[in-house]
C-alpha positions in Angstrom: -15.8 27.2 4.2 -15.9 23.6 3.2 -17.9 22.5 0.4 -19.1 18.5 0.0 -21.1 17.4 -2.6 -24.3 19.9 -1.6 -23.4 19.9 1.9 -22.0 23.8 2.8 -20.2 24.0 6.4 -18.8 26.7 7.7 -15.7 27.1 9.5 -15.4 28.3 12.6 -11.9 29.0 14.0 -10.7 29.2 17.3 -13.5 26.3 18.6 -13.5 25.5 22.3 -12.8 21.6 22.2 -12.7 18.6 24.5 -10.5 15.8 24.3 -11.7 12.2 24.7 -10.2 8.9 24.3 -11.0 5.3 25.5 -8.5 2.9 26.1 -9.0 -0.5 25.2 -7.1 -3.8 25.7 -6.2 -3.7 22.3 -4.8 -0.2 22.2 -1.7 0.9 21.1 1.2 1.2 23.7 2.3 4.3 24.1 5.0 6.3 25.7 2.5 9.8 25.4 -0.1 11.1 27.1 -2.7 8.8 25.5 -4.1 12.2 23.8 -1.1 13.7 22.6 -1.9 13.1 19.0 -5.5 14.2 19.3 -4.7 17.3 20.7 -2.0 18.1 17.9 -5.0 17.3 15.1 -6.9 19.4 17.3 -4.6 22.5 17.3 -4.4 21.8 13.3 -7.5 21.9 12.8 -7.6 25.5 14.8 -9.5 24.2 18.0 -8.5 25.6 21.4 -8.0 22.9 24.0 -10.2 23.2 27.5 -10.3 19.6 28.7 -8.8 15.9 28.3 -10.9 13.0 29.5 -9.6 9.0 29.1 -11.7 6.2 30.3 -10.7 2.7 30.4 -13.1 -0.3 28.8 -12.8 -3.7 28.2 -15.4 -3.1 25.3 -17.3 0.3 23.5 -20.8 0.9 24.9 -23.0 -0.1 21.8 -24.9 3.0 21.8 -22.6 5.9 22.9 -18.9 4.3 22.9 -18.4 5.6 26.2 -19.8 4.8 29.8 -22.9 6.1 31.1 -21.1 7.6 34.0 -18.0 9.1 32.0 -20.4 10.6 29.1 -22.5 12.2 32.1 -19.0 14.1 33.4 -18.3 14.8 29.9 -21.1 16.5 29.6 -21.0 18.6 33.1 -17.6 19.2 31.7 -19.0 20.2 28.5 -21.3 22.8 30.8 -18.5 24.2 32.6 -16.0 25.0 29.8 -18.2 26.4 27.5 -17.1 23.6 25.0 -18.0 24.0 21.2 -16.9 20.7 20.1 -16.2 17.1 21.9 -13.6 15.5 19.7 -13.5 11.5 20.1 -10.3 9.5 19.4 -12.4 6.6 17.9 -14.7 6.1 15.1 -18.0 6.4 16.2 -21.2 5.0 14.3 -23.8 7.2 13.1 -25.9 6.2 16.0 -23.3 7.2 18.9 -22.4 10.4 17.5 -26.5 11.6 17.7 -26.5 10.1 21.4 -23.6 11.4 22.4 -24.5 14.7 20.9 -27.5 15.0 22.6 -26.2 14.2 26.2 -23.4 16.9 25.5 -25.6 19.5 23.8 -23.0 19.9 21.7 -21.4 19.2 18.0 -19.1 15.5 18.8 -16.6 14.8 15.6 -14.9 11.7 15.5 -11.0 10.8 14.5 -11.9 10.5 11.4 -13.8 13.3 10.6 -11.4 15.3 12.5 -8.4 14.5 9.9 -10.7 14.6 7.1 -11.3 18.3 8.2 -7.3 18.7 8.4 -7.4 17.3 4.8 -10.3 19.9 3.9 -8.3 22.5 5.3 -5.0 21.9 3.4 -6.4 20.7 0.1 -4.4 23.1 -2.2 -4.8 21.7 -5.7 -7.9 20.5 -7.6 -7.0 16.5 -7.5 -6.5 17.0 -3.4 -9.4 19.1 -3.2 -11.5 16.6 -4.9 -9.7 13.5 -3.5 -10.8 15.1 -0.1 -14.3 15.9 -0.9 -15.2 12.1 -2.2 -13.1 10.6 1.1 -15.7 13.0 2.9 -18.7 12.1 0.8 -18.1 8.4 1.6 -17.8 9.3 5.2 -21.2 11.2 5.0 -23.3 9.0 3.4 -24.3 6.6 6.1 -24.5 10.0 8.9 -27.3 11.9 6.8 -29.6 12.1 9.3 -27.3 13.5 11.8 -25.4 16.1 9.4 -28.1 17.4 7.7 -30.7 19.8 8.9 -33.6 19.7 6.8 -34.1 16.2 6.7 -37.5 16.2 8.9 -39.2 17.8 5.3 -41.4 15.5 3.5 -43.0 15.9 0.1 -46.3 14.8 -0.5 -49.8 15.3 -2.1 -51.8 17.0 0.6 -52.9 20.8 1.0 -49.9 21.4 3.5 -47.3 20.4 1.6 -44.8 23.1 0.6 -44.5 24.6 -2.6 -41.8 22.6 -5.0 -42.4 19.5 -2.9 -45.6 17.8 -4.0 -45.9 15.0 -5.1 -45.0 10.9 -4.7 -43.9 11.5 -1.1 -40.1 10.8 -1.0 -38.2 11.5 1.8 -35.5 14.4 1.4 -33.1 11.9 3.4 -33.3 9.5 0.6 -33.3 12.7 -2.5 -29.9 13.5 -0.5 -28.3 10.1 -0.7 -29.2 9.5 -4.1 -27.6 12.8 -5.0 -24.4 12.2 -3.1 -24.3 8.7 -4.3 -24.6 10.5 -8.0 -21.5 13.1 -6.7 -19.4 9.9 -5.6 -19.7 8.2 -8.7 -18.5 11.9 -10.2 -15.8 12.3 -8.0 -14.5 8.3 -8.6 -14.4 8.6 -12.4 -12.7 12.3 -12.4 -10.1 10.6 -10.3 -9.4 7.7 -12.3 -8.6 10.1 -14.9 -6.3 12.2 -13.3 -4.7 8.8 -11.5 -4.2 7.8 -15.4 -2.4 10.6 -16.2 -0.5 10.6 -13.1 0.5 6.5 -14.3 1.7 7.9 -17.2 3.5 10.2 -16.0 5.3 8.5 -13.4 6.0 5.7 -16.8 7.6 8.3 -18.9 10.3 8.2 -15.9 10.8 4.8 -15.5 14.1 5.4 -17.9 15.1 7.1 -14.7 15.4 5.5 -11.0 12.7 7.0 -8.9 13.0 7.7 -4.9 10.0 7.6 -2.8 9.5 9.3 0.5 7.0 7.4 2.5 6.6 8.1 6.3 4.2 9.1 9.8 2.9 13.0 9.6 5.1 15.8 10.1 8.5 13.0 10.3 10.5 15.9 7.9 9.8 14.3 4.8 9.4 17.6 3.3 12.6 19.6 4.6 13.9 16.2 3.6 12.6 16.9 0.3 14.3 20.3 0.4 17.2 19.5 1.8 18.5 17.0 -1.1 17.0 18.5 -4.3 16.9 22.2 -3.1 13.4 22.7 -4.1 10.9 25.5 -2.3 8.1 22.7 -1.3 5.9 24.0 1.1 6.8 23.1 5.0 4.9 23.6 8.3 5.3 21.9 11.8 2.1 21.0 11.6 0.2 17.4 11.1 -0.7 16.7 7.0 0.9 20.2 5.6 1.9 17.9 2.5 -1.1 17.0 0.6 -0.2 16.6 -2.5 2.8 14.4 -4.4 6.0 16.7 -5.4 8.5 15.1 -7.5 11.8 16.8 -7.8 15.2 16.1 -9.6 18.1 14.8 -7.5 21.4 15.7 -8.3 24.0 12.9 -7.0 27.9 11.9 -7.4 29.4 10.9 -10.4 27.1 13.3 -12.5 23.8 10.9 -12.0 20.0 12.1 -11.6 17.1 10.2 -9.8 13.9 11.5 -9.0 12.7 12.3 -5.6 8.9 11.8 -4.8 7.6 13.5 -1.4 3.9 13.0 -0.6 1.3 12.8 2.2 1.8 11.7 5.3 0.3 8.7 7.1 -1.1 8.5 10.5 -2.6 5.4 12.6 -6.4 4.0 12.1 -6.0 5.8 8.6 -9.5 5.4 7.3 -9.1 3.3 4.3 -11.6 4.9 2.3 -9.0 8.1 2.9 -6.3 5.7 1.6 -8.2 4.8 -1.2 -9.3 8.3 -2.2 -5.5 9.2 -2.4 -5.1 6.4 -4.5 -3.9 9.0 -7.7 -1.3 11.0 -5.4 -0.2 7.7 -3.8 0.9 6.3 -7.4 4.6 7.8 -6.9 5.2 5.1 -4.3 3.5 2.8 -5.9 6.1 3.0 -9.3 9.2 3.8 -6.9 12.2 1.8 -7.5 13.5 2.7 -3.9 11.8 3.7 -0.9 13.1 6.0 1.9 11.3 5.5 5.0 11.6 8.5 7.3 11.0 8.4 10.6 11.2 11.2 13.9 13.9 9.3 15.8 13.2 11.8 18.6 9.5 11.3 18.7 8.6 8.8 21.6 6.5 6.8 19.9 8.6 6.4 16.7 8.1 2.4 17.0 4.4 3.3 16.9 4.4 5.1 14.0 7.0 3.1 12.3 4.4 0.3 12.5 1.7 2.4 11.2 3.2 3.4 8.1 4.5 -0.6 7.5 0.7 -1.8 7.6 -0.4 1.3 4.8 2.6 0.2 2.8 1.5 -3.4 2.8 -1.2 -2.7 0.7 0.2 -0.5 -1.4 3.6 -1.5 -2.4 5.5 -4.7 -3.9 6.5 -6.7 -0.6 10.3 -6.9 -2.7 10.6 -3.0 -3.0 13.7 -2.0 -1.7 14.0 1.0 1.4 16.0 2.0 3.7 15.2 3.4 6.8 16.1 7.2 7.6 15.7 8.5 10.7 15.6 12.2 10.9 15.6 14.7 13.5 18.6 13.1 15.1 19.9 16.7 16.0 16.8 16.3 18.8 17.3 12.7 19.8 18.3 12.4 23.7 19.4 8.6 23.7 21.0 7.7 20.2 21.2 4.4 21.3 17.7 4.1 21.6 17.1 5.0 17.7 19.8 2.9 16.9 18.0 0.0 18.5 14.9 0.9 16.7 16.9 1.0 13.4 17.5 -2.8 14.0 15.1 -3.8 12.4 15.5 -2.5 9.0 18.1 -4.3 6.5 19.6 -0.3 5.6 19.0 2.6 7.8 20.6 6.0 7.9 20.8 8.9 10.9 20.3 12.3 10.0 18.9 15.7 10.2 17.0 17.6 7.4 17.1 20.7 9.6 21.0 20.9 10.4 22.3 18.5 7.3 23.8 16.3 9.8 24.2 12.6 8.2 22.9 13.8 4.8 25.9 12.6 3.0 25.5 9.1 4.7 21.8 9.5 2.8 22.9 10.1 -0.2 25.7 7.5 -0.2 23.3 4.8 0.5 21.1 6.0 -2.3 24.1 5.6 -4.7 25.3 2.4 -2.8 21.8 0.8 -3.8 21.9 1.9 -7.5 25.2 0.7 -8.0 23.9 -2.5 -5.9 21.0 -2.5 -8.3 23.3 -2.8 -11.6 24.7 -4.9 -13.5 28.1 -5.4 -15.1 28.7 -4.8 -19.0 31.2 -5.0 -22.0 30.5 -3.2 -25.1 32.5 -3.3 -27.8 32.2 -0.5 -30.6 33.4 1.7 -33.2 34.8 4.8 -31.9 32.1 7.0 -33.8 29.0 5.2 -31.8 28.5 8.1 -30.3 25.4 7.5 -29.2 25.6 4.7 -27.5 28.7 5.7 -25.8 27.0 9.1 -24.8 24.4 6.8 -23.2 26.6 4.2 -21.3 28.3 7.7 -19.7 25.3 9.3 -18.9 23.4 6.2 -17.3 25.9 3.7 -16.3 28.8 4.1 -13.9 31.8 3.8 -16.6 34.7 1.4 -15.3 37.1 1.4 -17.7 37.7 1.8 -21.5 40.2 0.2 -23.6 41.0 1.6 -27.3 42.0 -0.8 -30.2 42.4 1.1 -33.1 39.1 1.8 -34.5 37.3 0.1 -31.7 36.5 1.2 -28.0 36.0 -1.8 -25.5 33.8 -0.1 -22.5 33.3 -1.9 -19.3 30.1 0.0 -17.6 27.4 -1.0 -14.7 23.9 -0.7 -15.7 21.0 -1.1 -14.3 18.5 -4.2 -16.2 16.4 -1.8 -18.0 19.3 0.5 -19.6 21.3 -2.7 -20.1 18.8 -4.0 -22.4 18.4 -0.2 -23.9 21.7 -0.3 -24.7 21.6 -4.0 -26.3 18.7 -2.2 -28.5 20.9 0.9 -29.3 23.9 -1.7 -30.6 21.6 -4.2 -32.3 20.0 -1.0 -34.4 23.0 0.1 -36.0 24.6 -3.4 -36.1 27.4 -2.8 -33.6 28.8 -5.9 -31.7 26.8 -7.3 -28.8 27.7 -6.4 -25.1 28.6 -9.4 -23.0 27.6 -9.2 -19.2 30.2 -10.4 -17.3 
């Protein structure tokens, strides 16, 4: 059961569905069946597949999106199939969802309220499951009069008016919208709260270098996840199993730690209102001094998704964060020349497999490559007894060498800015000689 705002619906599993999708000039190339992707969100979301239908447009019919002709064989199809559900890859208006539910005499969901669903279904924690209920409340609003049942009730004055519903005659359309409007407003400031705490959080480890994993849906980021910090995050081959951000402690060469972010996937024509609604669990990325950018190199449309998760990062990230791209799943690529060619594009890219471990070391190389990249070279000069400072030029700097004088220890350390100048603060405090960068 799914539970927005006052709105209860019920879940029904196993639905009968029908695939449809419109291509347009402007759609997206692709080397699928132009439903693939639909009918993997459909199998998430627990709907049986009985039917595909594609129809090609120079331009959406205004009032039903699709064809008069087309929706008419939809709808014989519909008949035929015993179809539960008609699931559109488009977002429809308000308007062409009634039409087209009418002509189909059955329930018609759109892309978007088909992944909100998904999102509904694997909300675990209490920020995803309200993250998810306000993106749905803000998809709701406007479609009232189509999601509701017991909107043709009026109050008003006379004899036949219901009991509890006398009086100035307000519709119950407009009673629901303000009361959804009032849970939106809820919903908002809860999450700016928790999206706070999750800033501060991701602050009190900005002494640390922080990894992001950014990438399409169901690209490995989570095995990923597993793979390099050993962690028991939750995995399924299945579209948006990863809801929520999990941040984990890396382990790598020369006794150094990072922290490793993993967190939801991103799909083509993500709403935006979905984007912004994750805006809390999407502050990982956001702080992320490094950004791993994993893609399926054996998916066929990897260039497709590649360029779907570039435009969500565009508005969500410095244009100067640093990442490398890692293409995963390389134990299942047939043409490694074609990834390679993909990989091209990107200043730093890596081949691997999460699964089999193949090319993990490369990973993990050109994570150390970059923080030693990222550094900058030192001399301290100190007493032998600064142990503290010494204890922190070992345990976040890369020592190079060390030179005794007697009393004195000359250290010659990397560093990244923001230790460097920690460690100035550490030898200014107790009045130790200054460290020259070189």
């Amino acid at each position: 059961m799914v539970e927005t705002g006052h709105r209860t619906q019920e879940r029904k599993e196993g639905e009968r569905v029908i695939l449809v999708g419109v291509l347009l000039p402007q759609s997206p190339d692709t080397y699928e069946e132009p439903l693939e992707e639909l009918g993997r969100l459909a199998a998430t979301a627990g709907g049986i597949e009985v039917g595909r239908v594609t129809q090609r447009r120079q331009r959406p019919t205004a009032s039903t999106y699709l064809g008069k002709g087309k929706a008419m064989e939809i709808a014989e199809l519909a008949r035929e199939t015993d179809a539960e559900v008609v699931l559109v890859d488009a977002d429809l208006s308000p308007a062409q969802l009634r039409n087209l539910e009418r002509l189909f005499s059955c329930r018609v969901v759109d892309r978007t309220e088909l992944i909100l669903d998904i999102f509904a279904l694997h909300a675990r924690t209490y920020q995803a499951k309200l993250q998810v209920e306000l993106a749905q409340a803000q998809y709701l609003l406007p479609r009232l009069k189509r999601m509701w049942t017991h909107l043709n009730r009026e109050g008003g004055t006379g004899q036949s008016a219901a009991i509890g519903t006398r009086g100035p005659g307000e519709k119950q359309i407009e009673i629901d919208r303000r009361l959804l409007r009032r849970r939106i407003s809820e919903l908002i400031a809860e999450l700016k709260q928790i999206e706070a705490r999750r800033k501060r959080m991701a602050e009190s480890r900005s002494e640390f270098f922080t990894v992001s994993l950014v990438g399409y849906t169901n690209a490995g980021k989570s095995t990923l996840l597993r793979r390099l910090t050993g962690s028991t995050t939750y995995i399924a081959d299945q579209l948006f199993a990863t809801l929520d951000t999990q941040t984990r402690s890396w382990p790598l060469p020369g006794n150094k730690q990072v922290f490793l972010s993993d967190t939801v996937g991103f799909i083509r024509d993500l709403p935006h209102h979905l984007v912004a609604s994750f805006n809390a669990t999407l502050e990982e990325v956001r702080a992320a001094n490094l950004i791993l950018h994993v893609i399926d190199g054996s998916h066929p449309d990897a260039q497709l998704h590649m360029d779907a998760v570039e435009q969500v990062l565009e508005g969500l990230v410095d244009k100067d964060t640093p990442r490398i791209a890692v293409f995963n799943k390389f134990d299942r690529v047939e043409d490694p020349l074609d990834v390679r060619l993909l990989a091209a594009g990107f200043e730093n890219s890596v081949f691997c497999s999460a699964t089999t471990g193949e090319g993990i070391d490369a990973l993990t190389d050109a994570v150390v490559k970059h923080i030693h990249d990222a550094q900058m070279e030192a001399r301290f000069t100190v007493p032998v007894s600064a142990g503290k400072l010494l204890a922190f030029l070992a345990d976040r700097g890369t020592v190079l060498d060390r030179d005794y004088d007697g009393s004195e220890v000359s250290v010659r350390v990397r560093l990244s800015a923001r230790d460097l100048a920690r460690a100035d603060r550490i030898a200014h405090e107790h009045g130790w000689r200054d460290g020259t960068t070189d």
